[in-house]
Each structure stands twice: as structure tokens, then as C-alpha cells.
C-alpha positions, 0 to 999 in steps of 0.5 A: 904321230908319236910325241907330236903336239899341236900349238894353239896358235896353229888351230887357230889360223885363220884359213878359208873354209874347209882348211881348219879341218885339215890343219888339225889333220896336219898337226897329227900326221906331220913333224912339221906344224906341230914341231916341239917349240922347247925341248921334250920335258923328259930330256934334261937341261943339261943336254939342251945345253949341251946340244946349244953349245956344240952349235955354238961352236960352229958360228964363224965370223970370217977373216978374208975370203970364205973357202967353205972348207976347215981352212977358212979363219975366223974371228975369235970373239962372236957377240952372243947378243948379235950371234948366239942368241938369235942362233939359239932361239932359232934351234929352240924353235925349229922342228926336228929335221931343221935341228938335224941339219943344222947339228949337222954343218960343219961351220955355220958362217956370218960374213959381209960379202954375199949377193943375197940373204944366205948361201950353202955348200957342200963340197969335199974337204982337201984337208980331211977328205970328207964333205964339208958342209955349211951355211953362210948368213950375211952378216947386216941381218944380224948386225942391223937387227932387222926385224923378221916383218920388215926383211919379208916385206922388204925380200918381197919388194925386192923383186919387184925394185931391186930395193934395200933386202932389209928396208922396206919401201914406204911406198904403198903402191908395193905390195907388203908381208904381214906377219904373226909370229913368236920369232918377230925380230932378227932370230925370225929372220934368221930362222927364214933364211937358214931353212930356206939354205936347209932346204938346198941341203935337203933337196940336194940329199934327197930331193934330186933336184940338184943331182939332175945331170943333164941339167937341161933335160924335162922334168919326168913324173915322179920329180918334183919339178914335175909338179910345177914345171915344164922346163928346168932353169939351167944355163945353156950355151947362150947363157940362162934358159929360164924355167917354164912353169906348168900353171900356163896362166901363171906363166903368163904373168912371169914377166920379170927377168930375174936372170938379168936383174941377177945379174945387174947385183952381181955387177955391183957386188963385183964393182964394190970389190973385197977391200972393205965390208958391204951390205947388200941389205942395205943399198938398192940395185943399179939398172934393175928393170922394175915390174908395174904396179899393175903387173904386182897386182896380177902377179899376186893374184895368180900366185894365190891360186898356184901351187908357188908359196912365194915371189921366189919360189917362181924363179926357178926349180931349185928355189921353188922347192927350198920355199916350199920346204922354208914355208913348212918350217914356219907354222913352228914359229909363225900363225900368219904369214900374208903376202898382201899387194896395194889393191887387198890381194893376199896369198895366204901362205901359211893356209895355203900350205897347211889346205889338203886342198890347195894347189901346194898339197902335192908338193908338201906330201913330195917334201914331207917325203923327203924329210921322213927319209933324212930323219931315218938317216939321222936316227941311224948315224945317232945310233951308230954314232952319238952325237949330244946336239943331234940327241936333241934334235931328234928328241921331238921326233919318233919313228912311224 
């Protein structure tokens, strides 16, 4: 493709045999593994400074309750070293739809009370009629500077212990995530957690997967939860019927009710109340069901030879596809990224995701799909509307 290149770090990640082949193929025919670290050098300074700044002005550090609406309040100092650095070295490093969306948000907030990592929205606006969007971080992955290995490792365990988000167990009977990247402190553990709430806005555009109505009915070729699904995740009248996947010997081993551990952290969200800051990342779920180590161990196993990315990606449709993209995002700023259980069992993510011939191929081209479709989109509204931060983005990218 036109205007893409192909960092070293990407050539040389260590995939199973035939995969290296594939990988330069990737290179030359996505937007994605070979993303534009910086800036083209032909784009001046001053408009990535331009383009910073605007994005800047969207962080929200927020007072109260959030709205996610032009209501909501927010402080009126924001920590450039906490909040903006990070942000900007996110943006720097992302690819051109990543950039897009987050040129495209009308707030970007950072505030205390959030049941998991990040959240998004978009809904309409009472005061200006149009379709408000944004994404919410919590704030403690910042504040505490949680190192991206870390938060990976301790996300993982996560669902096996209800343990701390941000503090990994030094339990080496738990599985661990092993990392190679270029964004290893907070901003890498930003740059997950904002693609991840990217790829809600993405499928919610032009994936269909949060459009389904009725929400409960099967998948149908052509959808992506086709690809990996036999049942939708919805909630029914009895409450939350969880999804069935495709890969019958994968389903086999899905044997955490995340449903019910979900809602053992909403009780203690609700019971900590409003009056006073609280982060999840940093305290352990009461009355979570934890998995046996020996369930760990099989559960990985199959992940690796399935067509899931990560722990979370098996919970249901909607995250499957938000992983899936997050995970095409990270060869941007990550060589590795190994999930690694207490026996030597290791999903190779990253090879997984750039393998012609791994299970996960199919959804990669649905996305990449999806991405060329929004990237259009964004070339038109440029076009007809100039926007100095989405001049940049799109800078590293090229019609085909």
C-alpha cells in the first residue's frame, strides 16, 4: 500500500514457521502493522502540533457524575506529565483509523468510578442535537502509572481471581502476559485500552455488531459473530444468556461465569457508593468464583489454536470483535505480546494475528474490511470539512 512502511521490529517477530512470509505480505497490504510511528516527514511540525493540541482539548477530568454529554463539568487543570504526555505519545504511535476516532470524540474523559478499565458512548446530545461521542479511562491507570506489562498481566489474571486490574498476582501458579514493546509504561497501557473502546465505535459504524436488533436472534453468514459464534450474548428475560461459540472444543473449556462474576464487581462499585474517589484497579473482587489452575492451563491451550486473540475476547461477540481489532492495533507499538500460562503454555497473539493461516485470519480481513470503509469516511468528511487534527491522521494513510 501507498505511503506504508514496515518497522524492523515487525519483520522480525518471532512467528511459527510459514508465518514471517505472511507477515511482510501484511505489512504491504495493511494500514495496520506497518502504521506510521511519527508523522510523514512531508507534514509539517506545526500541524502535528496543531493536531496535538486540538486532542488536548478534549481530555476531561471530571467533577461529579459523568453525563457523557457538553454538560458534564471538568477540571480546569489537567497534569500534562499524568494526562497529556501519555495521550500524546498514544496518538503519535497509532495508525491512521486509531487517530481518526480519537480526532473524532467530542471529550475524552478520566475519571474514578468505572467497573473496569474504560468505557465509550455515543449517544445524542440534548443541547446541540447531534451525537455526542466519547471515551472514558479510569483515572488510577494513569495516576498510579501502571506499567503496560503489568496491567496485561494483572487484566489476564483478572478473570481467573477477580484480582486488582493494575497489580499483578506474584502467584506463579497464574498465568502471565509477556511483552515486547516501545510504549511499556502507562501510555502502552493506554494505547490498549483506548483501541479496545475504538473498536466499540468501529463495530458500532460499521461492524453491525451493536445494531443487531433483535439482539437474541443467530448469527447469519456475513456477520462477524458468524465466524466465531453460535449464539449471541444478550439478556433475556430470565436475565443474561451468554454466547456459545462456534469451536465446540473451545466451548468446552469456557467454564467461568463471567455473567455472575460481573455482577459480584457491579455490587461492589455500588456498595462503595459516589462520595468519595474509588479504583477498581487497585482492590480485589468480593465473592468472585475463581477458575482452577488446571482449568487456566486447558483454557489456554485451546485459546491458542482458536480463532479468540484474548481471555476477554471469549466473553461475548461484542468484545470478541473490540479484542480483535485492539490486537491489530498493537504491532504499531509492540514486537510480542504472549500470553504465557504456569506449565509453558503461550498464545502467541501477536503471530496469531499477523499468520494468513491462523484461525484468526478470517476475522482480521472482516475487520480490515471495516476499517478501509471508515477510513473513506473520514477522507470525505476531511474533504468536505478541514479538520487540522484529522489532517494528520489521515496524513499516514492512502486511498487504494
Amino acid at each position: 500500500m501507498e505511503g506504508a512502511s514496515c518497522p524492523a521490529r515487525v519483520a522480525t517477530t518471532r512467528l511459527r514457521p510459514g508465518a514471517a512470509r505472511t507477515a511482510v505480505a501484511w505489512c504491504l497490504i495493511s494500514t495496520l502493522a506497518c502504521a506510521h510511528r511519527q508523522s510523514p516527514p512531508d507534514l509539517p511540525a506545526d500541524d502535528q502540533a496543531k493536531a496535538l493540541d486540538a486532542l488536548e482539548r478534549k481530555v476531561c477530568l471530571t467533577i461529579g457524575d459523568r453525563t457523557n454529554s457538553s454538560r458534564d463539568r471538568c477540571e480546569l487543570q489537567v497534569d500534562r506529565s499524568t494526562y497529556l504526555q501519555p495521550l500524546r505519545e498514544v496518538f503519535s504511535a497509532a495508525p491512521p483509523v486509531l487517530k481518526a476516532y480519537l480526532c473524532s470524540l467530542d471529550r475524552l474523559y478520566f475519571d474514578y468510578h468505572s467497573p473496569w478499565n474504560a468505557s465509550f458512548s455515543a449517544v445524542p446530545d440534548s443541547q446541540t442535537g447531534r451525537e455526542y461521542r466519547s471515551i472514558a479511562i479510569r483515572r488510577g491507570v494513569l495516576e498510579n502509572r501502571v506499567r503496560y506489562a503489568d496491567w496485561a498481566t494483572a487484566w489476564n489474571q483478572h478473570w481467573w481471581t477477580g484480582g486488582p486490574i493494575d497489580r499483578p498476582s506474584t502467584d506463579p501458579t497464574l498465568p502471565r502476559v509477556e511483552i515486547e514493546a516501545t510504549l511499556n509504561g502507562p501510555a502502552g497501557t493506554l494505547y490498549h485500552l483506548v483501541a479496545h473502546e475504538v473498536g466499540h465505535l468501529l463495530d458500532r459504524d460499521y461492524g453491525g455488531g451493536l445494531r443487531r436488533l433483535p439482539d437474541n436472534k443467530p448469527f447469519e453468514p456475513g456477520e462477524f459473530g458468524y465466524l466465531s459464534w453460535m449464539q449471541p450474548w444478550y439478556v433475556g428475560e430470565t436475565g443474561v444468556v451468554q454466547g456459545v461459540a462456534r469451536d465446540s472444543a473451545f466451548e468446552a473449556v469456557r467454564t467461568l461465569d463471567f455473567d455472575g462474576n460481573v455482577k459480584a464487581r457491579i455490587a461492589m462499585l455500588n456498595a462503595a457508593g459516589t462520595d468519595r474517589p474509588f479504583d477498581p484497579g487497585t482492590l480485589a473482587v468480593v465473592n468472585w468464583q475463581p477458575a482452577s489452575r488446571d482449568g487456566i492451563a486447558t483454557f489456554l491451550d485451546r485459546l491458542e489454536h482458536s480463532p479468540f486473540t484474548t481471555v476477554f475476547s471469549t466473553w461475548r461477540p461484542a468484545d470478541d470483535w473490540t479484542e480483535s481489532f485492539a490486537v491489530m492495533m498493537l504491532p504499531s507499538i509492540a514486537r510480542r505480546f504472549d500470553i504465557v500460562a504456569a506449565n509453558g503454555t503461550r498464545v502467541r497473539v501477536l503471530a496469531k494475528v499477523l499468520d494468513d493461516a491462523s484461525p484468526f485470519a478470517p476475522k482480521r480481513r472482516f475487520i480490515q474490511g471495516a476499517i478501509e470503509r471508515a477510513l473513506t469516511d473520514f477522507r470525505a468528511r476531511q474533504a468536505a470539512s478541514p479538520n487540522p487534527c484529522l489532517a494528520v491522521a489521515l496524513a499516514g494513510s492512502r486511498p487504494r
